[in-house]
N, C-alpha and C positions, 0 to 999 in steps of 0.2 A: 442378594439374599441367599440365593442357591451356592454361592461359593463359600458362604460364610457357614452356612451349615454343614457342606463338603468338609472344608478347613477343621471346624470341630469335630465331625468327624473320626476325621483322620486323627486327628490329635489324639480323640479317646480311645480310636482301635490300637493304637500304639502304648498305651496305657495300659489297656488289657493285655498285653501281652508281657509285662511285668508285674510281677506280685510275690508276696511272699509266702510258705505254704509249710503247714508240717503235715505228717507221714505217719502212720502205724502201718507193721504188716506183719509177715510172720512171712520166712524163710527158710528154706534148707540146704543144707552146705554139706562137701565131701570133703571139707576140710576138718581141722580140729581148732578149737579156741581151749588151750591151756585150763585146765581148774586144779584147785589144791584141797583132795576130798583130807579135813582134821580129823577122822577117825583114823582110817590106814596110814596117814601122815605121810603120803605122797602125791606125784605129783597126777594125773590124769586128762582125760580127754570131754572134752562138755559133748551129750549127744543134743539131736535135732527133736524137736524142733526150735525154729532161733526167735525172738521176737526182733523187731526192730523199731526204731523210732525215731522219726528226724524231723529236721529244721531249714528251712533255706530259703533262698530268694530265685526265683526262675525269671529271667528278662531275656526275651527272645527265645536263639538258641543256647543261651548261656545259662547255666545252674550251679550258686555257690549252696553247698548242703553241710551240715552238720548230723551225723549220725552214730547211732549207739545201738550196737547190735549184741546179743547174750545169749544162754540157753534157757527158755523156758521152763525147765524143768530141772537143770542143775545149779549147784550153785555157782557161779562164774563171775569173774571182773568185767566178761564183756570185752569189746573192744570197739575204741573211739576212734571215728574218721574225719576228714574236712576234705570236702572233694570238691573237685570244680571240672565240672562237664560244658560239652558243648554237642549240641545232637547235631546232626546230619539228615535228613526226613528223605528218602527217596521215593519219586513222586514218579 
């Protein structure tokens, strides 16, 4: 009986450590993301601060994500990513 419970267990902490998860946050960059202000009919720079928003699957150390990041405050396309991580935890 004790191994049987062990076994599930096991089975479920393995479990928990896949799922899927979305993300909001807000970020700041010293980069630029592109925007096109139609009054001056040129081209410009989106400031900070960025919102961000995403989507993904975390299993293990592996994370496939989907994210969409823009300027809060300008008007901007944003720009979309698909990333696939793999952390490292130094213990």
């Amino acid at each position: 009986m004790k191994s049987t419970f062990a076994a599930i267990l096991l089975t479920l902490s393995n479990l928990a450590m896949a799922a899927p998860f979305a993300e909001i946050g807000l970020a700041v960059s010293d980069g630029c993301l592109t925007d096109y202000d139609e009054k001056t009919q040129k081209s410009g720079c989106s400031n900070n601060p960025f919102g961000l928003i995403a989507i993904g699957y975390a299993w293990e150390d592996f994370t496939l994500e989907l994210e969409h990041r823009s300027s809060l405050i300008e008007k901007d396309k944003g720009i979309n990513s698909v990333m696939v991580k793999y952390r490292i935890e130094l213990k």
